[in-house]
Structures are given as structure tokens and as C-alpha cells.
Short mmCIF file of the C-alpha atoms (twelve columns), coordinates in Angstrom:
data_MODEL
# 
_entry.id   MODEL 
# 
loop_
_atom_site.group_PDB 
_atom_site.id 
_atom_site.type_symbol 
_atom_site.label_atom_id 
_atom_site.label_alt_id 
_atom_site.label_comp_id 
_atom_site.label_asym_id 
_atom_site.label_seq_id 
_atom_site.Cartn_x 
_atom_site.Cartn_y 
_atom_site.Cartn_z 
_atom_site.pdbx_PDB_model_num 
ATOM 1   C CA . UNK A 1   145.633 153.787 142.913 1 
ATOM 2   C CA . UNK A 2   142.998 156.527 143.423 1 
ATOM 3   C CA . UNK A 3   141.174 155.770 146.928 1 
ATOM 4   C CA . UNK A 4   138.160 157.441 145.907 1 
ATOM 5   C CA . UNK A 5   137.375 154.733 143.165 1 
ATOM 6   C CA . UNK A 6   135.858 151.280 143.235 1 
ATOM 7   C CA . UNK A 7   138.695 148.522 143.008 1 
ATOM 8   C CA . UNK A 8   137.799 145.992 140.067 1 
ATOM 9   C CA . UNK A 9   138.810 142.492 139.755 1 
ATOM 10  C CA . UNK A 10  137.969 139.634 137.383 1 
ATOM 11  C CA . UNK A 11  139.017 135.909 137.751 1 
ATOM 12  C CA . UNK A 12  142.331 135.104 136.172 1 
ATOM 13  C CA . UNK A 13  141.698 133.693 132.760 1 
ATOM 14  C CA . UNK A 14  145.087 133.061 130.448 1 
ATOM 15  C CA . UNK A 15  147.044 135.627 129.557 1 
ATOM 16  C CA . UNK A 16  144.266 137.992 128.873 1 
ATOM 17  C CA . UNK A 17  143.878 140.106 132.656 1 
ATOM 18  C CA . UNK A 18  146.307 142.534 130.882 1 
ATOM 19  C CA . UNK A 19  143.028 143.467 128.921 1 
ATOM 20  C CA . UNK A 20  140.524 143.635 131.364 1 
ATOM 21  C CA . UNK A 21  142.868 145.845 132.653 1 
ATOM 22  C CA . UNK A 22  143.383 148.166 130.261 1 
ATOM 23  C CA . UNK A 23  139.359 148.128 129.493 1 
ATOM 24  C CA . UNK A 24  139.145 149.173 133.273 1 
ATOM 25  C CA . UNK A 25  142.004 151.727 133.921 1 
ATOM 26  C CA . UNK A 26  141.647 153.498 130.719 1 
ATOM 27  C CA . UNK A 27  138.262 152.991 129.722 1 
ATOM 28  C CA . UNK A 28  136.177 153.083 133.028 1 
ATOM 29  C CA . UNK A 29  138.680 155.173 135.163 1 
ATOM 30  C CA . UNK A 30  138.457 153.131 137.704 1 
ATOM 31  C CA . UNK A 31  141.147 150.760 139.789 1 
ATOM 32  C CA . UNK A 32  142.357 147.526 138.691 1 
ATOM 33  C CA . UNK A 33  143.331 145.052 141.251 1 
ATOM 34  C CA . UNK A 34  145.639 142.140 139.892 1 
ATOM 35  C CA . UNK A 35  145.686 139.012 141.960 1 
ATOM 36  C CA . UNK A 36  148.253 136.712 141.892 1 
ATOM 37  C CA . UNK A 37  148.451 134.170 139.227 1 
ATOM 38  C CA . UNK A 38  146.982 130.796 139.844 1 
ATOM 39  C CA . UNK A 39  148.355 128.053 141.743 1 
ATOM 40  C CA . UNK A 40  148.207 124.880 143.066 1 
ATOM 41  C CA . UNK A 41  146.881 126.996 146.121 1 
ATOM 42  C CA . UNK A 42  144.246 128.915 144.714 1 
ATOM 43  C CA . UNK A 43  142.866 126.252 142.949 1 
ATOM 44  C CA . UNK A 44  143.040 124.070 146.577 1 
ATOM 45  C CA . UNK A 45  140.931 126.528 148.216 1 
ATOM 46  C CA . UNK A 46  138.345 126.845 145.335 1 
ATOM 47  C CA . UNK A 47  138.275 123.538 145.311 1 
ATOM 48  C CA . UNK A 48  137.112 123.791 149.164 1 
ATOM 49  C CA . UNK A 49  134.372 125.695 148.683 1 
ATOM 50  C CA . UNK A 50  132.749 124.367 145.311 1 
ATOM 51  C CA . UNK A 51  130.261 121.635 145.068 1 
ATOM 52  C CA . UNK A 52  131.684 118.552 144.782 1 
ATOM 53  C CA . UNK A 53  130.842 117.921 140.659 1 
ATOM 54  C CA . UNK A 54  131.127 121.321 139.396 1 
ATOM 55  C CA . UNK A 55  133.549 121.813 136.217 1 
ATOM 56  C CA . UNK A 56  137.517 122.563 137.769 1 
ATOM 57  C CA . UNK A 57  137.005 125.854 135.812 1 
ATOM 58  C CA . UNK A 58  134.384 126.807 138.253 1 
ATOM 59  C CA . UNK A 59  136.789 125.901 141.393 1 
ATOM 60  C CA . UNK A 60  139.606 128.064 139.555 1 
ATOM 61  C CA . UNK A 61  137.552 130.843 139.102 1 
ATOM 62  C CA . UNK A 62  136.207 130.421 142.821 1 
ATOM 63  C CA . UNK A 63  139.398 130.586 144.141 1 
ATOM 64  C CA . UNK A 64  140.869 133.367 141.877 1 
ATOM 65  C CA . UNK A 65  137.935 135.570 143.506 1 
ATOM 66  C CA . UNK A 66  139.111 134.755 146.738 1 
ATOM 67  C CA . UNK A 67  142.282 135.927 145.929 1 
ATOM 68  C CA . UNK A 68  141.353 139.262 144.502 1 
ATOM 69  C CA . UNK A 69  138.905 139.794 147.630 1 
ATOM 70  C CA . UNK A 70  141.894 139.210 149.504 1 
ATOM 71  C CA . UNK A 71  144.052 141.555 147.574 1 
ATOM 72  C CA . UNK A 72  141.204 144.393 147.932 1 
ATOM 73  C CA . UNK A 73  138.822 144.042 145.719 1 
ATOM 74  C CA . UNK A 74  135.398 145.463 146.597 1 
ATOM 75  C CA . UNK A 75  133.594 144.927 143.128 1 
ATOM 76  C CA . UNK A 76  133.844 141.278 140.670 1 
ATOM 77  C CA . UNK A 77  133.130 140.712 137.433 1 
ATOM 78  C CA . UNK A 78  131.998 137.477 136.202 1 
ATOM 79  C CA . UNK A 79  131.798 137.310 132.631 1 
ATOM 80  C CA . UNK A 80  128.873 135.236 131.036 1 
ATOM 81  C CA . UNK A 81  128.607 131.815 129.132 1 
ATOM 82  C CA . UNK A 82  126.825 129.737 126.838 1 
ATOM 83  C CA . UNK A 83  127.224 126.522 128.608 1 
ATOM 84  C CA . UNK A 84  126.597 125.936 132.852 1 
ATOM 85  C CA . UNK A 85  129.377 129.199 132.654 1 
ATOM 86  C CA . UNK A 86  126.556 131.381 132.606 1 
ATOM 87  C CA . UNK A 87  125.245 130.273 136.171 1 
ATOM 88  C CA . UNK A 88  128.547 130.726 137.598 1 
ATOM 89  C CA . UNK A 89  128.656 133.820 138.625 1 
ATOM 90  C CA . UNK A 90  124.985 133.520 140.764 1 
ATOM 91  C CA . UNK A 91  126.424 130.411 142.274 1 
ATOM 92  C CA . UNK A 92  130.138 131.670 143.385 1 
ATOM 93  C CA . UNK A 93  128.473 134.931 144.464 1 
ATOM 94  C CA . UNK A 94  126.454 133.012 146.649 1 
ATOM 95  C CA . UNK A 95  129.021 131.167 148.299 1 
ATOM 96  C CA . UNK A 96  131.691 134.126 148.631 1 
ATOM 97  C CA . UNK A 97  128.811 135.696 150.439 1 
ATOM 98  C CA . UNK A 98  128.352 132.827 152.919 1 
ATOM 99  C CA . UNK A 99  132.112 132.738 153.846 1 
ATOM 100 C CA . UNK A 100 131.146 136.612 154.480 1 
ATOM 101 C CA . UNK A 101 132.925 138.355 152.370 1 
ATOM 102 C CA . UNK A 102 131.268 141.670 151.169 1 
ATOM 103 C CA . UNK A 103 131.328 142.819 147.535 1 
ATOM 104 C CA . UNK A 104 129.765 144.206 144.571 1 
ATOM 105 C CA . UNK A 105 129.302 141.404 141.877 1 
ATOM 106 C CA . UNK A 106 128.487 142.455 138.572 1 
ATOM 107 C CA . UNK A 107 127.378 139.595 136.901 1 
ATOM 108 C CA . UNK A 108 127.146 140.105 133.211 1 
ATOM 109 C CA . UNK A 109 125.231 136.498 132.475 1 
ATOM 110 C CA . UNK A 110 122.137 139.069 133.586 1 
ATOM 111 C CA . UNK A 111 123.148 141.552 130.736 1 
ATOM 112 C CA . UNK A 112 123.424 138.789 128.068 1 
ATOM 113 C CA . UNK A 113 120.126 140.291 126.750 1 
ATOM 114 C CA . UNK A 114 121.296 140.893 122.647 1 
ATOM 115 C CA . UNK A 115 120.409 144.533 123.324 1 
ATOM 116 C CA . UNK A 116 123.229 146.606 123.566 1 
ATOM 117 C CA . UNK A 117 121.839 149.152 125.655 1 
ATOM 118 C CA . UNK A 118 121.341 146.207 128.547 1 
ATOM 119 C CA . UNK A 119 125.693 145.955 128.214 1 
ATOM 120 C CA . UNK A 120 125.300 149.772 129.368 1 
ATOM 121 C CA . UNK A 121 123.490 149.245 132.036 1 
ATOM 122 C CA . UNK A 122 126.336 146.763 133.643 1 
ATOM 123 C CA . UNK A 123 129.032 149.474 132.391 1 
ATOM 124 C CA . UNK A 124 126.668 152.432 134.245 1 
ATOM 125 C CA . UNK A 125 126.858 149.894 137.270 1 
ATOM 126 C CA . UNK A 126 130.351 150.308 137.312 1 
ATOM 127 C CA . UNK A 127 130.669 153.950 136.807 1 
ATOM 128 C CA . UNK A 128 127.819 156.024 136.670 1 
ATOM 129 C CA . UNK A 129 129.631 159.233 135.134 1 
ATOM 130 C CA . UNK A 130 131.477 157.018 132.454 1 
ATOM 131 C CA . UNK A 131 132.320 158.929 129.480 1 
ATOM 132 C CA . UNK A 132 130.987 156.880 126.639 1 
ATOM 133 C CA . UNK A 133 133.302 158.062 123.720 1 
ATOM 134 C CA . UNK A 134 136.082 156.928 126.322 1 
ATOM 135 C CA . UNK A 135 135.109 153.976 126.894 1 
ATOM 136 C CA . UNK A 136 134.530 152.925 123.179 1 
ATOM 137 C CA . UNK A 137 137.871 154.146 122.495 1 
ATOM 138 C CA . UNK A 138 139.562 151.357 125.284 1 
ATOM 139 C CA . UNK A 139 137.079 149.022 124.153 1 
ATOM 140 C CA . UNK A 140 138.535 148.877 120.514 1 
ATOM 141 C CA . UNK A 141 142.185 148.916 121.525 1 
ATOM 142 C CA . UNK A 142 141.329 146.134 123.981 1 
ATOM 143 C CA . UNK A 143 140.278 144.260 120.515 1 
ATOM 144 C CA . UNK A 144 143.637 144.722 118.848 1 
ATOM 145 C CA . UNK A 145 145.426 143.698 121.708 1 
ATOM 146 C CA . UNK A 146 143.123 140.795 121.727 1 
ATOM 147 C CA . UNK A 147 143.988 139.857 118.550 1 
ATOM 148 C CA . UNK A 148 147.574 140.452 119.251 1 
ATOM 149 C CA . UNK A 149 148.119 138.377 122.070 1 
ATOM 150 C CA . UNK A 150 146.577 135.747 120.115 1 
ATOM 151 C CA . UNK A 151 148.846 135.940 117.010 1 
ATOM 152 C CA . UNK A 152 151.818 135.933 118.853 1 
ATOM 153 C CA . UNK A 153 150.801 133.469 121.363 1 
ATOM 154 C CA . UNK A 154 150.117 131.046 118.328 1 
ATOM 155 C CA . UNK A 155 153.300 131.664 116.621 1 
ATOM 156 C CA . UNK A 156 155.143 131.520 119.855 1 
ATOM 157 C CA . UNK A 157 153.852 127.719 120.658 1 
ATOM 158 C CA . UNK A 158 154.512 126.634 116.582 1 
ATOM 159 C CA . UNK A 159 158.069 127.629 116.221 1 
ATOM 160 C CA . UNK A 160 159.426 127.653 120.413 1 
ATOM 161 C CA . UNK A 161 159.926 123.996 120.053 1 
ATOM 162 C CA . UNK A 162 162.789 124.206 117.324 1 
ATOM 163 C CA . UNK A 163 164.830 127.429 118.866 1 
ATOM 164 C CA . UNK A 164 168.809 126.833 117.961 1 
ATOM 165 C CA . UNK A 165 169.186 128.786 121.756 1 
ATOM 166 C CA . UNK A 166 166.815 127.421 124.612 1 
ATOM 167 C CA . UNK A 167 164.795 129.893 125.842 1 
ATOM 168 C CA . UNK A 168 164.709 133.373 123.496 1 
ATOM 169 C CA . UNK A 169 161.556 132.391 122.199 1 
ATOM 170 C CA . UNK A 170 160.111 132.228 125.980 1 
ATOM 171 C CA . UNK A 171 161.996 135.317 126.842 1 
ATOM 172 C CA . UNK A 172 160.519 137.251 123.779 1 
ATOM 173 C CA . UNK A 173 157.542 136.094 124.414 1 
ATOM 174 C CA . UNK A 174 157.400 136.353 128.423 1 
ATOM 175 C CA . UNK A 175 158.682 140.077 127.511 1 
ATOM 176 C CA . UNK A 176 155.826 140.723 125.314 1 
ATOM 177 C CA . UNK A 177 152.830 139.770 127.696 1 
ATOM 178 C CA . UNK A 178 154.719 142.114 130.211 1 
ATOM 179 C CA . UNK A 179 154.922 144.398 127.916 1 
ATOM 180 C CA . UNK A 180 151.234 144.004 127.568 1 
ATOM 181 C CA . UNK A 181 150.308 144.727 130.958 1 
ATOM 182 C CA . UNK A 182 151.673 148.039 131.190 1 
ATOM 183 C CA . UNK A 183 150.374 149.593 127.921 1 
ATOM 184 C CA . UNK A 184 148.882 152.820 127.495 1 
ATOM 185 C CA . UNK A 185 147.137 153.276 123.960 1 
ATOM 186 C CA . UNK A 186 146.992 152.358 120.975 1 
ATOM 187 C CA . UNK A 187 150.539 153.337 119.956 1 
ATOM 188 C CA . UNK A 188 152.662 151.310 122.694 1 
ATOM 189 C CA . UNK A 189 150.384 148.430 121.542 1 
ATOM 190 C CA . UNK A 190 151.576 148.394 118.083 1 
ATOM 191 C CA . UNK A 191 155.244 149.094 118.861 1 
ATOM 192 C CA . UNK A 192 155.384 146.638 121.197 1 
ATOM 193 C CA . UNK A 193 153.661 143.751 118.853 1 
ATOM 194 C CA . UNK A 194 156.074 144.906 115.906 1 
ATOM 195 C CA . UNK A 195 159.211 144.813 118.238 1 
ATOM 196 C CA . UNK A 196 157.852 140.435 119.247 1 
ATOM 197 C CA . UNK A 197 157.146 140.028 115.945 1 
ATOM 198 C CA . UNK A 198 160.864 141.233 115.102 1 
ATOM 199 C CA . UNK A 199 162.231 139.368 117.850 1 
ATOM 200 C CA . UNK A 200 160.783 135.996 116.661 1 
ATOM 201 C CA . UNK A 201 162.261 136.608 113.187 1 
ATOM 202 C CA . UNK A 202 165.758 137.323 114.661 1 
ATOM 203 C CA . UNK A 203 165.650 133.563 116.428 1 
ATOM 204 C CA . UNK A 204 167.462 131.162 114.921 1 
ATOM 205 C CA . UNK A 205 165.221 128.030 113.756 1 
ATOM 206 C CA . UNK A 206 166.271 124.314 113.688 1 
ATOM 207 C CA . UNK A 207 162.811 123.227 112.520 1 
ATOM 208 C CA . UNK A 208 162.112 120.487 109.668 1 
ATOM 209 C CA . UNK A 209 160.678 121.321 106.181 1 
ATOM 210 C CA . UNK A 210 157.948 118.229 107.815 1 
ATOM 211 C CA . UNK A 211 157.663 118.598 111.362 1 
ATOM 212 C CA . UNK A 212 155.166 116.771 113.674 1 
ATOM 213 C CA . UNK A 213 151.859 118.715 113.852 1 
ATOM 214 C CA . UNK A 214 149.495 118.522 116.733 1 
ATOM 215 C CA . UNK A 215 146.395 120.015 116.647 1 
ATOM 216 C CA . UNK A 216 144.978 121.080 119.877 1 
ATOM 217 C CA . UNK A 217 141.138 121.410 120.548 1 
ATOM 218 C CA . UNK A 218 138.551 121.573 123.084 1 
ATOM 219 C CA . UNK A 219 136.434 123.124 126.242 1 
ATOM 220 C CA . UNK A 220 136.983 126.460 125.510 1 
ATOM 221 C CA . UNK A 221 138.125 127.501 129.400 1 
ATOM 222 C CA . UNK A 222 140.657 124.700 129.590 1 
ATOM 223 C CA . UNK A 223 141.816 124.030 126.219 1 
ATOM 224 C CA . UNK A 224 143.298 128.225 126.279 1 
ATOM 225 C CA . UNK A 225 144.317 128.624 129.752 1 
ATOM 226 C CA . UNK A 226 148.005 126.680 130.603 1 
ATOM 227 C CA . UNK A 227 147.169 126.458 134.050 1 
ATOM 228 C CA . UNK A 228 143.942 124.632 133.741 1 
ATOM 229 C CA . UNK A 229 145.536 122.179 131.178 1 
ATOM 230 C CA . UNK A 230 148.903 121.949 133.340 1 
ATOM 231 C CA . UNK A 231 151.021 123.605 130.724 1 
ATOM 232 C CA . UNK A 232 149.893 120.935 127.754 1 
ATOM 233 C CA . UNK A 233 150.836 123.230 124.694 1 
ATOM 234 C CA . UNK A 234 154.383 123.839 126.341 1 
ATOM 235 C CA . UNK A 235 155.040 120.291 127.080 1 
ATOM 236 C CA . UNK A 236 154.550 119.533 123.446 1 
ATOM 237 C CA . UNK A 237 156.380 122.413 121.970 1 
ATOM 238 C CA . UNK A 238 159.600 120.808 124.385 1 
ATOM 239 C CA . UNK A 239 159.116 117.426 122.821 1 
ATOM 240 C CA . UNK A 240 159.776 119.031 118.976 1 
ATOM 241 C CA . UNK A 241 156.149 119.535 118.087 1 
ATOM 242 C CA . UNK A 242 154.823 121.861 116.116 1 
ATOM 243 C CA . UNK A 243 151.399 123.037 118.159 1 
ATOM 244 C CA . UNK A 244 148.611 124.432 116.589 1 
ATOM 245 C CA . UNK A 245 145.202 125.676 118.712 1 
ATOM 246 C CA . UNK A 246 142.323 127.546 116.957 1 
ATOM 247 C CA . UNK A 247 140.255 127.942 119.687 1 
ATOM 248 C CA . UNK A 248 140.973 131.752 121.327 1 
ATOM 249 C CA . UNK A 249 139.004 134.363 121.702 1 
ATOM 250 C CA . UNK A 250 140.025 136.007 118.279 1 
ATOM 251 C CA . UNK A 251 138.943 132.879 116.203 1 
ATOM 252 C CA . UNK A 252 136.053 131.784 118.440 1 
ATOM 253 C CA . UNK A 253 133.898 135.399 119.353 1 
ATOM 254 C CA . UNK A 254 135.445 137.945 116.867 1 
ATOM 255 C CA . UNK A 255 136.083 136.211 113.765 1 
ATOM 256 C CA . UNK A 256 133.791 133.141 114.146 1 
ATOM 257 C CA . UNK A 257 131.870 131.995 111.031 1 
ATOM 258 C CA . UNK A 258 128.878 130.886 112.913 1 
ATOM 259 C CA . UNK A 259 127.386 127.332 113.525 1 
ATOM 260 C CA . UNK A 260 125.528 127.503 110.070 1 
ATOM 261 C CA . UNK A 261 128.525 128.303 108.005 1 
ATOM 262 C CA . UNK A 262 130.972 125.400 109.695 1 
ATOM 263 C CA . UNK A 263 128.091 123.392 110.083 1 
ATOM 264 C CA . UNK A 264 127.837 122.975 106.513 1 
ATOM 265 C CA . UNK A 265 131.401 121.862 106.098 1 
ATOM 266 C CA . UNK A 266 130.855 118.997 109.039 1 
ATOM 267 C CA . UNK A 267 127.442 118.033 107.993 1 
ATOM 268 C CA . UNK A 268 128.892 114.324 107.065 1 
ATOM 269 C CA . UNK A 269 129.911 114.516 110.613 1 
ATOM 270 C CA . UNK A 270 127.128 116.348 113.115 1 
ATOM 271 C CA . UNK A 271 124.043 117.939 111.694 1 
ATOM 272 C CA . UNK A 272 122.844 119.611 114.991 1 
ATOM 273 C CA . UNK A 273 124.506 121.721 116.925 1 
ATOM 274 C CA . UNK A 274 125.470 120.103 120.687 1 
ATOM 275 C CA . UNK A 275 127.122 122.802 122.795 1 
ATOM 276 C CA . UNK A 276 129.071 125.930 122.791 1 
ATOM 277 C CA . UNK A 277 132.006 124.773 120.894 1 
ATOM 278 C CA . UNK A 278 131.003 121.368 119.615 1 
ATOM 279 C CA . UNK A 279 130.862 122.372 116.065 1 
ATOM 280 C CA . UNK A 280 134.045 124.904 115.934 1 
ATOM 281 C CA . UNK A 281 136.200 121.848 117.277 1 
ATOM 282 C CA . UNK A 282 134.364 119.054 114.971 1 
ATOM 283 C CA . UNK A 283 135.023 121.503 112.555 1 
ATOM 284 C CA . UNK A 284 138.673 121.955 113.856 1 
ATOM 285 C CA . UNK A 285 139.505 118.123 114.185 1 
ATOM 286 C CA . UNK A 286 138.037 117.710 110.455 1 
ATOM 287 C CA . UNK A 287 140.186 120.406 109.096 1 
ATOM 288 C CA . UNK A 288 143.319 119.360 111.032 1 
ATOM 289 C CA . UNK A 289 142.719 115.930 109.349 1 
ATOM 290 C CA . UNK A 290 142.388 117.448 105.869 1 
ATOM 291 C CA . UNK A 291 145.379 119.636 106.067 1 
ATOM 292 C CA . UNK A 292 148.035 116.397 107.532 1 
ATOM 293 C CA . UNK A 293 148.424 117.026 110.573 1 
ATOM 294 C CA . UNK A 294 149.855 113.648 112.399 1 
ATOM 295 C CA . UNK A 295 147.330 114.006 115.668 1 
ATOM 296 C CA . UNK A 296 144.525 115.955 117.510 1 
ATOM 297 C CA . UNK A 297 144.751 115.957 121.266 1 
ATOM 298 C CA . UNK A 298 141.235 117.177 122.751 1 
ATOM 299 C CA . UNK A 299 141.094 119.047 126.061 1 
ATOM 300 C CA . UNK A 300 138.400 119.104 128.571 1 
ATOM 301 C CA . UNK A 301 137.691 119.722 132.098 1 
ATOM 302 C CA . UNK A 302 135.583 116.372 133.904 1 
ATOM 303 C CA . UNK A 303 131.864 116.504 133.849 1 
ATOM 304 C CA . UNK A 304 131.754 119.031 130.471 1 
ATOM 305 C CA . UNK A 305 128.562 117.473 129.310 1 
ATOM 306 C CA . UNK A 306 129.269 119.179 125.288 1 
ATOM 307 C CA . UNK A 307 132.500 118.124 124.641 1 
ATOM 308 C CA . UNK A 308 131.722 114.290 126.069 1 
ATOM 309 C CA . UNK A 309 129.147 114.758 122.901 1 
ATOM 310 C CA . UNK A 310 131.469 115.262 120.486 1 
ATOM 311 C CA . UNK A 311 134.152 112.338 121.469 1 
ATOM 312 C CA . UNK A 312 132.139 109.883 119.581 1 
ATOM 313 C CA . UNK A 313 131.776 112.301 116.314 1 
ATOM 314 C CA . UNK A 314 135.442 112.685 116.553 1 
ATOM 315 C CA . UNK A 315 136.626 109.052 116.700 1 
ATOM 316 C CA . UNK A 316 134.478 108.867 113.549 1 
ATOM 317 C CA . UNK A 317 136.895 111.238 112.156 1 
ATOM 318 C CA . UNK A 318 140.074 109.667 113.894 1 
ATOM 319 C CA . UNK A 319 138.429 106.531 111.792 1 
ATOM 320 C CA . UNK A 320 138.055 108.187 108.241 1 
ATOM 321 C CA . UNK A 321 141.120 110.020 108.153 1 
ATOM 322 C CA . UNK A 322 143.546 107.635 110.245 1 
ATOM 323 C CA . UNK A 323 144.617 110.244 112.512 1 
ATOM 324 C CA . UNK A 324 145.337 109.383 116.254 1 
ATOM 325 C CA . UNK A 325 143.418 111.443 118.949 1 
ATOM 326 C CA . UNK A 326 145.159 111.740 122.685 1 
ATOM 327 C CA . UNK A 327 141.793 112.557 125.125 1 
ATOM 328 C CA . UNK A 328 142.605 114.309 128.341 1 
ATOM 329 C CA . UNK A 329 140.541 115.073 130.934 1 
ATOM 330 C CA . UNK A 330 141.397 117.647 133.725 1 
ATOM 331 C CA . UNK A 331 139.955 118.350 137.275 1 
ATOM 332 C CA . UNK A 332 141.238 119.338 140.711 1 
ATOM 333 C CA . UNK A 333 142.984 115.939 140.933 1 
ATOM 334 C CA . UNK A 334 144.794 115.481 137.709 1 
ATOM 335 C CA . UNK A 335 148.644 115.360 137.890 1 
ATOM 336 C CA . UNK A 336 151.328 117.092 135.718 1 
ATOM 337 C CA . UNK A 337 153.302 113.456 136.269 1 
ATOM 338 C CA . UNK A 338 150.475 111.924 134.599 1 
ATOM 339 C CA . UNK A 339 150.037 113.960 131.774 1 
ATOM 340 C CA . UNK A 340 153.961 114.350 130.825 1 
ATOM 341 C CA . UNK A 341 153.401 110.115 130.480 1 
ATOM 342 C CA . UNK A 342 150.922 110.181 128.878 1 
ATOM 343 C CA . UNK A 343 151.769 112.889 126.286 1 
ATOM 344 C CA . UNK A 344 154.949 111.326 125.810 1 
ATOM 345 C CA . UNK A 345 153.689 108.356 124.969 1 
ATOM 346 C CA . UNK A 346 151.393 109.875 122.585 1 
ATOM 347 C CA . UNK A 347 154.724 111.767 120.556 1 
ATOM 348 C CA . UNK A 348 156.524 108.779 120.912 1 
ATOM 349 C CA . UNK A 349 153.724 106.849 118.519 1 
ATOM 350 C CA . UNK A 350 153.208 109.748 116.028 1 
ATOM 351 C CA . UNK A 351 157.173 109.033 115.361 1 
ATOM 352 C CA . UNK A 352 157.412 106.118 114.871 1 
ATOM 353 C CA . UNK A 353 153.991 105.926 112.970 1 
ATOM 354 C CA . UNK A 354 155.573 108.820 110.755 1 
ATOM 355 C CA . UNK A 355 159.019 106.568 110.062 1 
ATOM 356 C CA . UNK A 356 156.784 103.501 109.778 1 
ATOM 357 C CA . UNK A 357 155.172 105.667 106.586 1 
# 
């Protein structure tokens, strides 16, 4: 770590630090400090300091902060959002500040402009003398790795339920992420997505020609990140369950189709458009219901004013295409006991509601 350079965090969010970090390192030239993963205790003391009705990703975020302040930190990065996630950043700013901690925050909910040359400005912030041919270059690998880590996270949580040997799908995939993290270009990226890819092929299978499919869908935070949702995807891949998830990053910001386009294909459904990823899940729960899948489980954090919305449009769909939806809720309080019943209970119907077929 070069002492002569700002130190860099941003709050832990899924698996995809390992980016951030490469955009930083490589791209900015400047250090990237990597705070522990999330726990029950960083979580606790965001929790501590948040309002008292704020979204839990809000009090995860909070606390991962804390943690990266307390790792070394001197400069944050809050990214922006479409929903109250774009006044994050000016609210936990205020209150890291009054626990007097000192900090630059970059917050880039002040950039969200649509002009590109207002993104600079935040990126100048950061590193006046930034080379901008440089930093394109990261910024485009950080893409592929993007979509990388979403491929093989997907096909990782479809097939890791039905492994012959416990735990090589986990251990490929664990290696991969690692792998991830210590990247440096475009080369070690590819090799090391072609060697998972060949490692998943090499696993033996004991899957079904029909297994039972589970569509998951949801707040965007929550629904990606297995902390937030205690793990959900996992727990259902254990119980023989084939998981599917659209919503990433890939799907939802780089390849998205737009609110027009899907909103065409829902219009039976919704005809407006209610929140930051109202239509995409609609759109989601609808096309899970088309294709057979045998039930949608939708994911939010408490008090996510968009995805309450949409509950009623999607028990219309529940309704029309007789497909069971499991709705789970998550904030400070919720407990992984609770959930493993509940989720439990919810495989143990879509059996016997498949043998009852």
C-alpha cells in the first residue's frame, strides 16, 4: 500500500468489492482498503446509529463504513440510487461525521447528472492526475468481470443443489470469487472464468430431467446480497431446488430492456411504472409463471415503499397462473431460524403440490 495515496473504501455489497477494487487499484492508482465482510456485528452497530425506520440496507451500509473507517479509510464512496438509496449517502455522511470521524465522502447521488462529464468530475475528485485512457481501460474489464461473476454465480446456485460430492460446487465457486479478488487484467480474468466454468462441468450431477424451480425476485439491495437475505438462495439450493434470480447488476443496469420495452409485455398486469425495479420483477414473476416454474419467492427489506406496490400486482399473477409466492421481509430483527421454517415449509408444499399433479 503506497502511503502517499488516498485509501478508498466502499460499503460491502455481495460479492462485487473485488470490482470496486480492481476499478480503484488499477484504474485510479490509488489504495483499496477491504473491510471485513459483514456480520451480525456490523450490522448491530449500524443498526445503532440509523434512524429507527430506515431500510436494513441503509444500517448495513452504515455499519460497513464504520468498519472501513476503522480499517483506515480516509475517503468513501457511496454509490447512487433511484429509490430513498440516493439520499443515503448525505444522510450516513452526516451521522459518521457526528460520531467524529473525519473523511472524504464522495457521494456520487450528486454526479447522477446524465452528463458524462459530471461522472469526471467525481473521478477528478478522487485523483486529480488520473490518466483517462487508464481508467477506461479498468473500467471495461471491471464490466466483464461483472458479467462474469454473475454467470457463474447463477449457474453456481442452479446446479449446487444436486452435486453427487457435497461441497465441490462451493469450493469451485468460493475459489473463483478469490480468484477474483486478486486479478490483474484482462487475461487472468478470462483464464480464471474458463478454469470455473471447467470445474463446474467436471462435477458430477444428480439432478432430475424436472426439478423444482424457484424463481427468486425483489428489492434490488437485498434480493442479490446473501447477507442481507440471510443466505436465502443457499438454503434453497440445500433443500434440492433449482434457484433462479434475474435481478444482478448484469441483467438489471447493463443489459436491461428498459421500462417501455417490459412494460409492454406486463401491460395486462401494471401500466405505470411504480419504483426502481417494480416492472423488471412484475416482469420477472410473469415470465417465471410462463416458463413452469413451481414458485416465486419475493425478497424485500421492511419499509421498501416500491416493492409493497407490486405485492398486490403479483398475487394477481400468483392467481392467473396458479403459482405459489413465499413473501419475506428482512430487517435488523429477522432470524435465520425463522426463515429456514418458513422456507421449508414453502418446499415442502411445492412437493407435494408437484406429486399431487
Amino acid at each position: 500500500m503506497d502511503a502517499g495515496k488516498r485509501n478508498i473504501a466502499f460499503p460491502i455489497i455481495a460479492n462485487y468489492n473485488c470490482i470496486v477494487k480492481f476499478f480503484i487499484e488499477k484504474g485510479m492508482d490509488l489504495n483499496y482498503i477491504e473491510q471485513p465482510k459483514m456480520t451480525r456485528r456490523t450490522l448491530d452497530v449500524g443498526t445503532k446509529y440509523s434512524p429507527d425506520y430506515v431500510c436494513a440496507p441503509f444500517k448495513s451500509t452504515l455499519g460497513s463504513m464504520i468498519d472501513a473507517l476503522e480499517a483506515g479509510a480516509d475517503t468513501l464512496i457511496m454509490t447512487m440510487g433511484l429509490c430513498r438509496l440516493g439520499y443515503y449517502g448525505e444522510l450516513q455522511e452526516q451521522i459518521l461525521r457526528d460520531l467524529g470521524y473525519e473523511f472524504e465522502m464522495i457521494n456520487l447521488a450528486s454526479y447522477t447528472t446524465g452528463n458524462v462529464k459530471d461522472y469526471y468530475k467525481a473521478i477528478r475528485r478522487l485523483n486529480p492526475k488520473i490518466s483517462l485512457s487508464r481508467f477506461t481501460k479498468a473500467a471495461l474489464i471491471g464490466l466483464k468481470m461483472l458479467e462474469y461473476i454473475d454467470e457463474i454465480e447463477a449457474l453456481y446456485y442452479r446446479n449446487c443443489g444436486f452435486e453427487v460430492n457435497k461441497g465441490e460446487y462451493r469450493k469451485a465457486y468460493e475459489d473463483f470469487l478469490m480468484a477474483m479478488d486478486m486479478v490483474d487484467g484482462r487475461k487472468d480474468i478470462e483464464r480464471q472464468y474458463r478454469k470455473t466454468r471447467n470445474a463446474f462441468r467436471e462435477i458430477r450431477l444428480d439432478k432430475p430431467d424436472h426439478p423444482i424451480r424457484v424463481g427468486v425476485i425483489g428489492e434490488y439491495f437485498t434480493v442479490m446480497d446473501d447477507f442481507s437475505n440471510l443466505g436465502l438462495e443457499q438454503m434453497l439450493a440445500d433443500m434440492g431446488v433449482e434457484v433462479h434470480r434475474w435481478m444482478n447488476p448484469t441483467n438489471r443496469n447493463l443489459h436491461y430492456k428498459g421500462q417501455k420495452n417490459l412494460g409492454v409485455q406486463i401491460s395486462e398486469y401494471s401500466r405505470f411504472e411504480m419504483g426502481p425495479t417494480s416492472t423488471a420483477n412484475i416482469w420477472c414473476a410473469k415470465n417465471y409463471a410462463e416458463n413452469g416454474f413451481d414458485g416465486l419467492i419475493h425478497v424485500k427489506s421492511a419499509g421498501c415503499t416500491p416493492e409493497i406496490d407490486i405485492m398486490p400486482v403479483l398475487e394477481n399473477i400468483s392467481r392467473d397462473y396458479k403459482i405459489p409466492i413465499l413473501y419475506l421481509t428482512y430487517d435488523s430483527q429477522t432470524s435465520d431460524t425463522g426463515l429456514q421454517t418458513r422456507v421449508e415449509a414453502f418446499n415442502d408444499m411445492l412437493r407435494m403440490r408437484r406429486a399431487a399433479i
